[in-house]
C-alpha positions in Angstrom: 4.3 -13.8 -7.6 3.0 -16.0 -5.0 2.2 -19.6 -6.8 0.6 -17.6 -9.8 2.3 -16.1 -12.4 2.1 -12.3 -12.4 -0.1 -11.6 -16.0 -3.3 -13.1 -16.4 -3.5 -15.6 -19.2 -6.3 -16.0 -21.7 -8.7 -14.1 -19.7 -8.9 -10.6 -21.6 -8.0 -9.5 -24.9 -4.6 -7.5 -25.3 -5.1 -3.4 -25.1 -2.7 -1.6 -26.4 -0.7 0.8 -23.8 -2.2 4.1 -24.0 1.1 5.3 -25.5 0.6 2.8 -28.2 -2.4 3.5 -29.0 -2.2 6.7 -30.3 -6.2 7.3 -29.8 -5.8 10.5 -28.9 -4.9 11.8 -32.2 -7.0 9.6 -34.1 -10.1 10.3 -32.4 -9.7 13.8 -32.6 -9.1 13.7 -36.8 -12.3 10.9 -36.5 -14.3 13.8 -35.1 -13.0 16.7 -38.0 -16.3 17.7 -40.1 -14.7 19.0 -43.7 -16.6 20.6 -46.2 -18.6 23.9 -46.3 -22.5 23.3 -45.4 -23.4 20.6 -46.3 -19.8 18.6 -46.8 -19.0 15.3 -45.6 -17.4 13.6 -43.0 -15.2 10.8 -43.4 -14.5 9.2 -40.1 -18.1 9.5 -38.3 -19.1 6.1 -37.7 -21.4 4.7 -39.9 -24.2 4.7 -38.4 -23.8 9.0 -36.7 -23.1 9.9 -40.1 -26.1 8.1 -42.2 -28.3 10.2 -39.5 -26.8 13.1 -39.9 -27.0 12.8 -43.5 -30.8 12.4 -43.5 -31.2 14.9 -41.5 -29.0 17.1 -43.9 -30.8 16.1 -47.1 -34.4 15.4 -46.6 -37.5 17.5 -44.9 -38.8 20.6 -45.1 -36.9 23.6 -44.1 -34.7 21.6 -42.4 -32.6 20.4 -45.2 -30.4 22.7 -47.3 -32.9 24.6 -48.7 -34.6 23.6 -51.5 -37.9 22.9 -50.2 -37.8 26.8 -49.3 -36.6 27.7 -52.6 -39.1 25.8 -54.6 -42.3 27.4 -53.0 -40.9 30.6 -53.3 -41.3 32.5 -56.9 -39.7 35.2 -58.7 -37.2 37.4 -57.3 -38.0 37.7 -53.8 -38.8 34.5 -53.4 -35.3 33.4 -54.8 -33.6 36.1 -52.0 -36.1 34.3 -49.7 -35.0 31.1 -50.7 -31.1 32.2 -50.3 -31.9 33.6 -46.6 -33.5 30.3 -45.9 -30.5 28.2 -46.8 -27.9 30.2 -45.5 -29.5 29.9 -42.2 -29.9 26.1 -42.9 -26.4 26.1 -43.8 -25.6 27.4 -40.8 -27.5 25.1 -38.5 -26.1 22.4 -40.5 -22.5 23.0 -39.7 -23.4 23.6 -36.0 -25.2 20.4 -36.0 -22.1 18.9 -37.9 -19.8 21.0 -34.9 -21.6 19.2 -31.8 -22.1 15.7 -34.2 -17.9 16.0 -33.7 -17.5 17.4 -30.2 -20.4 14.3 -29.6 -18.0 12.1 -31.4 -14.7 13.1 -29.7 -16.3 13.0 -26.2 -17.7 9.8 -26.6 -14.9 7.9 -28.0 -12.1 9.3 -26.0 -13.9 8.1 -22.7 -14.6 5.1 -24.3 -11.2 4.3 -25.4 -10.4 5.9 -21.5 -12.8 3.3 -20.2 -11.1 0.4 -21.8 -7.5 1.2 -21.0 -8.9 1.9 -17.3 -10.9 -1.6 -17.1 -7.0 -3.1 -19.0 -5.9 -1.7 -16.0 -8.2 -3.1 -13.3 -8.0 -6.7 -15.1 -3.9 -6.5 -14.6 -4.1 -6.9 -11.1 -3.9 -9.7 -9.2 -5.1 -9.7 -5.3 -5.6 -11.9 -2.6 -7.2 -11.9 0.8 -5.8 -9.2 3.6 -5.2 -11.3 6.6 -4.1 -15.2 6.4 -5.9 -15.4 10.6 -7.0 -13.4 13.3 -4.7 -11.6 15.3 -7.1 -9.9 17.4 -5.3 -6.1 16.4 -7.9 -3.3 15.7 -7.2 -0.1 13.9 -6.1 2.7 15.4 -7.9 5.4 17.3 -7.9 8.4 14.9 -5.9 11.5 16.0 -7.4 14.9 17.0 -8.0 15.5 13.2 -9.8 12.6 12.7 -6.5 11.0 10.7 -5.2 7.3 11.2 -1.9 6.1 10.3 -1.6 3.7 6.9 0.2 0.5 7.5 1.5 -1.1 4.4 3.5 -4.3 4.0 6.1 -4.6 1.0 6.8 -8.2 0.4 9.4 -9.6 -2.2 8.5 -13.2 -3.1 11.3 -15.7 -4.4 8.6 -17.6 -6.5 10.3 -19.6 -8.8 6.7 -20.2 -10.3 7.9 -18.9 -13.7 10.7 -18.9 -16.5 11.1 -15.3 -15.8 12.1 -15.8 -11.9 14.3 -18.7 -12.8 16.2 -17.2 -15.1 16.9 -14.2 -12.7 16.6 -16.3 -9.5 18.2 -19.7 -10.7 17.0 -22.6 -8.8 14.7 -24.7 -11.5 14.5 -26.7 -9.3 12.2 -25.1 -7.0 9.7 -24.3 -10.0 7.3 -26.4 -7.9 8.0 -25.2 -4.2 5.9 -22.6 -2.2 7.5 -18.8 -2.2 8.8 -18.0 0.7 9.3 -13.9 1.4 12.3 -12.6 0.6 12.2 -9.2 1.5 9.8 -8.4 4.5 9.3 -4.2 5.6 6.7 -2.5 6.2 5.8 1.2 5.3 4.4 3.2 8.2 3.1 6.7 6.9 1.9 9.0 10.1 -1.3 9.9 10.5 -0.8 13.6 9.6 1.0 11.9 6.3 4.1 14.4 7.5 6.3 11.6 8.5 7.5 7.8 7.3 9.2 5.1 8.2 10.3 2.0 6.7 11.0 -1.0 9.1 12.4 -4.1 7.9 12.5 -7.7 9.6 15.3 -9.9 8.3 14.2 -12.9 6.6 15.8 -15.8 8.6 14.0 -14.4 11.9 12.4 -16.4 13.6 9.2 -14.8 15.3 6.0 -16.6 16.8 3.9 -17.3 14.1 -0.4 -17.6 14.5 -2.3 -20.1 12.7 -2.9 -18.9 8.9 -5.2 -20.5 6.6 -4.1 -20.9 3.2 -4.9 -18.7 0.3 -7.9 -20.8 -0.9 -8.9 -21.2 2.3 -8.3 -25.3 2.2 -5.7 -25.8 4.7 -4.7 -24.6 8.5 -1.2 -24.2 9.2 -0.9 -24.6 12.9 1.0 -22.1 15.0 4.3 -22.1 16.0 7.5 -20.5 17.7 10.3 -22.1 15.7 10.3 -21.0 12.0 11.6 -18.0 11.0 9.5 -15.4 9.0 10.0 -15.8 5.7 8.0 -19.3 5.4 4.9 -17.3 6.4 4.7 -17.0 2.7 4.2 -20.9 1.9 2.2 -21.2 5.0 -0.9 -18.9 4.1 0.4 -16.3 1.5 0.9 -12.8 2.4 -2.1 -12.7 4.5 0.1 -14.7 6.8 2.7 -12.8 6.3 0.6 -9.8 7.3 -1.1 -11.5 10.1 2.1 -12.5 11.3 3.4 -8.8 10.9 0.5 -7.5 13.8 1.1 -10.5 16.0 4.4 -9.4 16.4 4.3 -5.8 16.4 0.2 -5.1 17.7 -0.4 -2.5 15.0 -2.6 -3.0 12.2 -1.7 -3.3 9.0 -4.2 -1.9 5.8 -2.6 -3.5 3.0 0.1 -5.7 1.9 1.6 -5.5 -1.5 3.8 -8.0 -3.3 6.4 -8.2 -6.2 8.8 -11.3 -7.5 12.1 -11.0 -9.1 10.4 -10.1 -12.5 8.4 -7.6 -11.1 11.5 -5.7 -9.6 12.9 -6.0 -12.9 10.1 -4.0 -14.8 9.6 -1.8 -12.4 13.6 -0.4 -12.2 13.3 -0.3 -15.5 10.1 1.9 -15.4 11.7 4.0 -13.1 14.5 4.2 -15.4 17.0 3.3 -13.1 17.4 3.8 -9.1 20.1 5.3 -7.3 22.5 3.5 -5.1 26.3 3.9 -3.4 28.8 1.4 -2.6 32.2 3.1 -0.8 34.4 0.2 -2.8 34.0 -1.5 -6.0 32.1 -4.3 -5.3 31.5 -7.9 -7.1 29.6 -10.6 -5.1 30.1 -13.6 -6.6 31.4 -17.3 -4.9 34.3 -17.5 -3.4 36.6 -20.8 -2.0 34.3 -20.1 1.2 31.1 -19.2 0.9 29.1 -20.2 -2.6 26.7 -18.5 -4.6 26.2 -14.6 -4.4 24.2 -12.3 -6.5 26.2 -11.6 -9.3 26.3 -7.6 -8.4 29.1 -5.8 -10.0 29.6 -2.3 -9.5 32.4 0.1 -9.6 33.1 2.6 -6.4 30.3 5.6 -6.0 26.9 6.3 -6.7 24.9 4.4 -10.2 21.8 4.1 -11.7 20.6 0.5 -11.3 18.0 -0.7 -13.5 16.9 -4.5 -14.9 18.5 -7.3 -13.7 21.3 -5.3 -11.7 18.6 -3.8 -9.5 17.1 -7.1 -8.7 21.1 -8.5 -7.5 21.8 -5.5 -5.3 18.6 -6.0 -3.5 19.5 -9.8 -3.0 23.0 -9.2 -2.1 23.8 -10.4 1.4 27.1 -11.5 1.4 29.2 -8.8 -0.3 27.1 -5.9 2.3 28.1 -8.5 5.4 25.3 -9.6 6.8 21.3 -9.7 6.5 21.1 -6.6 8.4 23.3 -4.6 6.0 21.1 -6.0 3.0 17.8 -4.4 4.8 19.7 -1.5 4.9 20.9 -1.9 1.1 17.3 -2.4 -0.3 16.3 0.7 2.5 18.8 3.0 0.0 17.3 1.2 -3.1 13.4 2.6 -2.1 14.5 5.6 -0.6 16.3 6.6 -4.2 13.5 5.6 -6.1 10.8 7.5 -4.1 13.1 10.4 -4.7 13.5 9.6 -8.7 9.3 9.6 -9.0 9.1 12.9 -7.0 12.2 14.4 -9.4 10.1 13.1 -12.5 6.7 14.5 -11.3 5.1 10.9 -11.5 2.2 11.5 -9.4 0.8 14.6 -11.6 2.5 14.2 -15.2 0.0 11.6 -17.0 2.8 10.3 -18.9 4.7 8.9 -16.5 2.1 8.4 -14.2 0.6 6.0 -17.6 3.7 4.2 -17.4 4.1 3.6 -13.7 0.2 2.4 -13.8 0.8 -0.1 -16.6 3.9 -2.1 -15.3 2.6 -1.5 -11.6 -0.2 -3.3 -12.3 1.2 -5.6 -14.2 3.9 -6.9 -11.4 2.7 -6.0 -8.2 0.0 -8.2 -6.4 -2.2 -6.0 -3.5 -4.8 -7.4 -0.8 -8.3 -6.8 -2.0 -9.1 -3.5 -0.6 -7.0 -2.0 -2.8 -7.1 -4.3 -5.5 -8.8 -1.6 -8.4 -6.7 1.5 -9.9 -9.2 3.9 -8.5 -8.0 2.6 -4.9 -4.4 2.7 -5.6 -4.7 6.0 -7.2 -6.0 7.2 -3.8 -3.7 5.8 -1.9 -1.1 7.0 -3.8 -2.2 10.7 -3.5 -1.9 9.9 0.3 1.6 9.0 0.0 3.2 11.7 -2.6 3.4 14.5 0.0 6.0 12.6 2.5 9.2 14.8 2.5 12.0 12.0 1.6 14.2 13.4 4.1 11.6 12.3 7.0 11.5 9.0 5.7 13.5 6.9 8.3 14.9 3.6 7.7 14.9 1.0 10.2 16.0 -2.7 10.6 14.8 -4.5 14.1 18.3 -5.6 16.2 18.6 -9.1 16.2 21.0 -11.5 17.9 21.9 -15.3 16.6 18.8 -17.5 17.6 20.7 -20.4 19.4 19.7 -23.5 18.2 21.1 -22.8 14.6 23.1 -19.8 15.1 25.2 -19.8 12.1 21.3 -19.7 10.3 18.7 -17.4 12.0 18.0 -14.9 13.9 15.6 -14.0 16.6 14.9 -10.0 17.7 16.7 -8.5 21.0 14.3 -6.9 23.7 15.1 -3.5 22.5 13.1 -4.3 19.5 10.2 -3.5 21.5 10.7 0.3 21.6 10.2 0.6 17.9 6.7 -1.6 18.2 6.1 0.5 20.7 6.4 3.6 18.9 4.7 2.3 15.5 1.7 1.7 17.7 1.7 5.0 19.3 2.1 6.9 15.5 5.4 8.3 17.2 8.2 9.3 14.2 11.1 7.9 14.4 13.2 10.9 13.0 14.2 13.2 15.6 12.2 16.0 13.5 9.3 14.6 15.0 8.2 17.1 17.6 9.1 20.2 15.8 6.7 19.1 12.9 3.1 21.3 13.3 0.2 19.8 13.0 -2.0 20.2 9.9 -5.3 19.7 8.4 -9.0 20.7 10.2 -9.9 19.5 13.5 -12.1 16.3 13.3 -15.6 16.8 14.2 -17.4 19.4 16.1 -20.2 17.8 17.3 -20.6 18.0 21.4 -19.3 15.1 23.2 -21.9 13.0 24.4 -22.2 12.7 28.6 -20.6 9.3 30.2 -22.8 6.7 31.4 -22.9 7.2 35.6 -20.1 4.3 36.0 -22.3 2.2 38.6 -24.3 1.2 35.1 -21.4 0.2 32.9 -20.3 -3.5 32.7 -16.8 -3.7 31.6 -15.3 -6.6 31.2 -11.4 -6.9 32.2 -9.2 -9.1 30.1 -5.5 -10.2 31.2 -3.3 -9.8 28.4 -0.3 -9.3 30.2 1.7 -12.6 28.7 1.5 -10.6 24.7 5.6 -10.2 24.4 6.0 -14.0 24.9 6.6 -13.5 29.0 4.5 -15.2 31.2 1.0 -13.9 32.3 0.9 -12.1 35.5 -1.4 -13.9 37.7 -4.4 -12.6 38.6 -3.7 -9.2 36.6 -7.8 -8.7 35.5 -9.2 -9.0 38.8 -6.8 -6.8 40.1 -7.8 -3.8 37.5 -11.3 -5.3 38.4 -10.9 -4.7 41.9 -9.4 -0.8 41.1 -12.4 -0.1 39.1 -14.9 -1.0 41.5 -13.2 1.3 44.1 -13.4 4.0 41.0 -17.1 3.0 41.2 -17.2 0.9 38.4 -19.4 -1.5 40.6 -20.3 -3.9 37.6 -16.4 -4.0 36.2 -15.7 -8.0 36.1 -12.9 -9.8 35.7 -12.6 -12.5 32.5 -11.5 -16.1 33.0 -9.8 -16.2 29.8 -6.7 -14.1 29.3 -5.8 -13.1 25.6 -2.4 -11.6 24.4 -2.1 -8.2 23.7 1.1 -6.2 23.2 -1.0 -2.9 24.2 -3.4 -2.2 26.8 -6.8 -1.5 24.7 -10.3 -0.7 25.3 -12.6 -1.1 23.1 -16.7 -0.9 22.7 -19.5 -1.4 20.1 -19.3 0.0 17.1 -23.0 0.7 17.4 -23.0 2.5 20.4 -21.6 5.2 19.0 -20.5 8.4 20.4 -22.3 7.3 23.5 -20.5 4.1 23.7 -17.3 6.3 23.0 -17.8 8.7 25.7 -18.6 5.7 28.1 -15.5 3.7 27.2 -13.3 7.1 27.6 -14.7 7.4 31.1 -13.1 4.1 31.8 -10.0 4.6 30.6 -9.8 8.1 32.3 -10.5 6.4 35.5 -7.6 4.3 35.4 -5.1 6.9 33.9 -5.4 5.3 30.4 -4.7 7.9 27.1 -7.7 8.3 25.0 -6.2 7.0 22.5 -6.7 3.2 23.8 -10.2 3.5 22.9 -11.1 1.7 20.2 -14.7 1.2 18.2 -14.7 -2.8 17.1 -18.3 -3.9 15.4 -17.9 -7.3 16.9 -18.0 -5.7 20.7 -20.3 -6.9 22.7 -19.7 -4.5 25.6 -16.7 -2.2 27.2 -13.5 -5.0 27.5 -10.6 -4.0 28.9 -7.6 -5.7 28.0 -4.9 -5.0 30.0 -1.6 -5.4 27.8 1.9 -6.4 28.4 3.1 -2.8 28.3 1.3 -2.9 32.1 2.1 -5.6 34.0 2.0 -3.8 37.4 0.4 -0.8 39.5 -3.8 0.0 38.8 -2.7 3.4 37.5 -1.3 3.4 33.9 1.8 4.7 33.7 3.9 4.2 30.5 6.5 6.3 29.6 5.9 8.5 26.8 8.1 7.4 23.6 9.9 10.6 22.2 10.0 11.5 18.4 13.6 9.6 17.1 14.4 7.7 20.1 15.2 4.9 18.6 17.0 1.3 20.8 20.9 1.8 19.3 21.1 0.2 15.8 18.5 0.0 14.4 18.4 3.4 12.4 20.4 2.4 9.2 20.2 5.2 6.4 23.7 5.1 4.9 25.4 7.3 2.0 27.2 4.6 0.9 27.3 0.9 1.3 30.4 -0.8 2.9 31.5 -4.2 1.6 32.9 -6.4 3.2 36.8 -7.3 1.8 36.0 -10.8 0.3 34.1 -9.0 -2.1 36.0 -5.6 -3.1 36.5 -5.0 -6.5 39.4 -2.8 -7.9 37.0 -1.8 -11.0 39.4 -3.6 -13.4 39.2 -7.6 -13.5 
């Protein structure tokens, strides 16, 4: 994945998969004491069991008895002497009994340890953000909860003989990935809704500058590529970076896989479930070459190996690239359902399994680059109900200047940025699911600052959906301040995009710096939930966001739970396909 191959090479000694190893049987026979009192063990190692034996053997009334039994005479003595070493015998075997629990305990999390640290040393990670796109993490909700943001990216790294084979194109052994697949995973805030939002590959989106992986080369920024060569520019930290450009929200993590890696993990799974309506076979035709070699009968099958990895890349048979989003949209939603039919997030078997391909195939951004991490995150993620898991695919319209090629997003696209900031579900459920959990903290709010003794600092961002900047936008909300008392607002001379009107403050101010910021945004008719904490603040800033380009009160209409712009929901029973490519199940 990426320009590395997915397994580490000469770097740690093979471990066996913990199915493999069979350690816990053998430890626990390693651990068996045999023999009455004084009896032997065979498996204690070495070293345990010469200590043991000394202390069995040799001494003073701590032996098995004979040093008792010797300074005793006649018949008393000799009962004396049996007393004494039954009770040794009897301290022998306990010491023998926690020698072997000693034993058992310490080589099970040993051999626990090992597998665990064979685990860490699969993965492979890579920096979280290729640039700066100025987006900060959301507010937290009521309950103290933030939304997680992950990007799925599916390279088409030809970077090994594995990826060729599956991929074709030798050729391009040496060139950059580019990413394939592009959605990102939006889990709410109360982890009671999802959404997964896909951006079709030949997009073309403004793109920042990125830096490279190793940090050796700048890719300048620009408005005419589409999407997927974010990958080659800066990895999928550009990829990410791109990702909040576009939409304003942060993203946590990003996670990749190659062609391989869908390979092992379908089979993992043990096979995913998709439909088709028709047979289908998508193979070249006198008109359009190439295709993905899927073949499938009508109804619903079980794809696994290297028939999963074709009906994600199938384009042409499904119509369009839109209709592929929504393909590889049925392909994750069937295999979330498979791991929550098969338990995988609580029976240790599978969840063994899972671990050690995972691992193995899947690349993560460093915060989450340790088992431990992804364990946690995972737990975050089991409880989302499948059926309010929407699946979404931004409208698009032919970008003109190759039209038969890419794409570029329609206006409407907006609504579901819009929405992903705001942590609003896209499934009409929405607003009929209750909130859960504690509230956050009880702690009294600290008192606002008297507004005559806050600077605040009044950015125009007003140009961050690729419009032009309205003129003179900061000193306008400058100006409204003042008259709200704000007598030290100022306006900045340098505007910065921003697809949301944000305010944020010092990290080290605190819930006083909080409570000051919320003052301001109160004042202006701003929700709460604008305020943001950023440790590189150096005061209040207001920047005032394309969603409000006119008017000094804010006023944005409230997004509703599963309004969605028309098209872009896309869950499907069944995939149509297209009549080039119907197959009658026969030839």
């Amino acid at each position: 994945m990426g320009q590395n191959s997915v397994r580490r090479e000469g770097t740690q000694p093979s471990v066996p998969h913990a199915r493999e190893r069979g350690w816990d049987d053998e430890l626990h026979d390693a651990g068996e004491a045999t023999g009455a009192g004084g009896g032997s063990t065979t498996s204690v190692p070495a070293p345990a069991g010469r200590a043991a034996r000394r202390r069995g053997t040799t001494g003073s009334g701590d032996g098995d008895g004979t040093g008792a039994a010797t300074a005793a005479s006649g018949a008393g003595g000799r009962a004396a002497a049996r007393k004494q070493a039954k009770k040794a015998g009897k301290r022998k075997v306990l010491r023998w009994s926690a020698i072997a629990v000693s034993v058992v305990i310490l080589g099970t999390a040993g051999a626990g340890y090992a597998y665990y640290q064979h685990l860490n040393n699969n993965i492979q990670s890579g920096g979280r953000a290729g640039g700066d796109s100025g987006v900060k993490k959301a507010a937290p909700n009521a309950l103290g909860d933030t939304p997680v943001n992950i990007l799925l990216i599916g390279s088409d790294s030809r970077a090994s003989a594995a990826n060729v084979a599956l991929g074709g194109g030798k050729d391009l052994k040496d060139d950059k990935p580019r990413a394939d697949v592009q959605m990102l995973l939006h889990v709410s805030a109360d982890r009671q809704n999802a959404s997964l939002i896909s951006i079709p590959r030949d997009t073309v989106v403004p793109i920042p500058e990125c830096r490279s992986e190793d940090g050796k080369e700048t890719f300048p920024a620009t408005t005419n590529q589409p999407i997927n060569t974010t990958l080659s520019r800066g990895g999928p930290g550009c990829t990410l970076t791109t990702w909040e450009t576009l939409t304003g929200a942060y993203i946590d993590h990003w996670m990749m896989v190659d062609f391989a890696g869908v390979v092992a993990m379908a089979d993992e799974v043990g096979g995913v479930p998709v439909c088709v309506k028709t047979g289908v076979w998508d193979k070249s035709n006198a008109i359009v070459k190439g295709g993905s070699g899927l073949k499938l009968p009508q109804g619903t099958h079980e794809v696994q190996g290297e028939q999963a990895l074709q009906w994600l890349r199938t384009r042409h048979a499904f119509g369009s690239d839109q209709n592929r989003a929504k393909a590889q949209h049925m392909y994750l939603n069937g295999m979330l359902k498979k791991l929550q039919q098969q338990n995988a997030w609580t029976d240790t078997g599978r969840l063994m399994g899972l671990a050690e391909t995972g691992t193995e195939v899947i690349k993560v951004s460093d915060e989450i680059s340790s088992v431990a991490k992804l364990f946690d995150l995972g737990m975050q993620l089991k409880n989302v109900k499948v059926d309010r898991l929407s699946t979404i695919t931004i409208p698009t319209k032919e970008y003109p200047p190759r039209p038969k090629e890419w794409l570029e997003p329609l206006a409407s696209s907006e609504k579901i940025w819009s929405m992903l900031r705001d942590d609003v579900a896209m499934d009409k459920n929405g607003d009929k699911a209750p909130a859960k959990g504690k509230p956050a903290s009880a702690k009294p709010k600290k008192t606002a600052a008297a507004p005559a003794s806050l600077a605040v600092t009044v950015v125009n961002g007003t140009d961050g959906n690729g419009e032009p900047a309205v003129e003179g936008r900061a000193k306008t909300i400058a100006t409204a301040l003042h008259e709200k008392g704000f007598t030290e607002a100022a306006s900045a001379q340098e505007g910065k995009p921003g697809k949301g009107t944000v305010i944020v403050y010092p990290k080290a101010a605190g819930d006083q710096g909080r409570a000051d910021a919320e003052s301001v945004a109160t004042a202006l008719g701003l929700p709460l939930s604008t305020v943001r904490a950023d440790a590189a603040a150096e005061g209040i800033v207001l920047t005032v966001g394309a969603d409000w380009r006119e008017g000094t009160t804010y006023e944005k209409s409230q997004d509703k739970a599963g309004d969605l712009p028309e098209g872009a929901s896309d869950k499907a029973e069944c995939m149509d396909v297209y009549s080039v490519y119907k197959w009658d199940g026969k030839s």
